[in-house]
Steps between C-alpha positions, in 0.01 A plus 500: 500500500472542144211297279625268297300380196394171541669359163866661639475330845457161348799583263716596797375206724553208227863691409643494846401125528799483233757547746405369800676266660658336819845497316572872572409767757281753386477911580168669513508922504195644677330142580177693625417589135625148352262341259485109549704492791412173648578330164854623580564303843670194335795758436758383782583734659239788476653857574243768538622863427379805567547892604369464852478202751111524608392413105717224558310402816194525337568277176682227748171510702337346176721185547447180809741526736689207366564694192602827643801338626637423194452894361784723491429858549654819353494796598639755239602864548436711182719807627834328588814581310523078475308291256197384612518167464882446602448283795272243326655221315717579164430273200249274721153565393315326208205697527467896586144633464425830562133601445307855517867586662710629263162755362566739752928486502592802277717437166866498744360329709412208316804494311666373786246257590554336172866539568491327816280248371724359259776437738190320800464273197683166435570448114134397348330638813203769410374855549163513499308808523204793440659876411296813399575471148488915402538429104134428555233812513271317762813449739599861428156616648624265846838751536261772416266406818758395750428152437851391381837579380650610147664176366446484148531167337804648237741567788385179663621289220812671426604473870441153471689430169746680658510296786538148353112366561375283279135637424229164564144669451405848465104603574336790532110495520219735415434631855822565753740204459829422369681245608856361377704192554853497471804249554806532594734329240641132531402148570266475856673210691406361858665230680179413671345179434180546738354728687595501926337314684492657888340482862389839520592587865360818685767698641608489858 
């Protein structure tokens, strides 16, 4: 894990609060290393995402029972010829949130994670998410100590303009963080007026 400064995690925390919601189902990349994950669980339903099954073992061991049942789990494969994120659902999610993910995804890499972002999200649904923002000397000196990839913040931005996004906040702090939130364009509808109400059975 990377630190955090103090100031930035309460930034990040109160932010995400903005879209949570039981209208729409919500992706999180590398749950593991999620920052105010558990204010995230009124997202319906919760997808957890990630490079290799046992991480997503551990972060659903975090949850009761009860609530592990209503997770969906992702495993994706970084060295396919496919997308990797073509079997979840297209123009679904209101809420992607990738944190201390995306650091250690080199430049191509994460070109096509914004790419495949845009088309997980439903019009109004948001990208949230930390980078290794290389435009800045102290994340320079991370690349430079194996401690992330080269993303600067320039070629960031114009793959995002180019894109379609609609830029919502742009931070970087003092110390190791920069974190964006982007939208995909057009009005955020849902045609649900409450959230489900269920027996949660165990399975046979």
């Amino acid at each position: 894990r990377i630190t955090v400064d103090a100031v930035t995690s309460v930034l990040i925390q109160n932010r995400l609060k903005l879209y949570t919601s039981w209208r729409h189902p919500a992706l999180i990349l590398r749950p593991a290393h999620a920052l105010s994950l558990e204010d995230l669980v009124a997202c319906d339903p919760m997808y957890f995402a990630d490079t290799n099954s046992q991480l997503l073992e551990l972060t659903e061991s975090w949850f009761t029972p009860e609530y592990q049942r209503r997770l969906r789990r992702y495993v994706i494969d970084e060295f396919s010829d496919r997308p990797r994120l073509a079997d979840l659902p297209q123009g679904q999610f209101g809420l992607i949130y990738a944190y201390h993910f995306f650091e250690y995804r080199p430049w191509p890499v994460l070109e096509q994670y914004l790419t495949e972002c845009l088309n997980l999200l439903r019009p109004g649904g948001v990208l949230a998410f930390t980078y290794n923002n290389c435009d800045l000397w102290r994340r320079v000196g991370m690349v430079e100590h194996c401690s992330g990839c080269y993303t600067p913040g320039r070629m960031v931005r114009a793959k995002i303009q180019e894109l379609g996004y609609e830029t919502i906040f742009d931070y970087d702090d003092d110390t190791n963080t920069s974190w964006m939130e982007l939208r995909r364009p057009g009005n955020y509808v849902s045609i649900r007026g409450g959230q489900t109400l269920a027996t949660i059975l165990q399975r046979p």
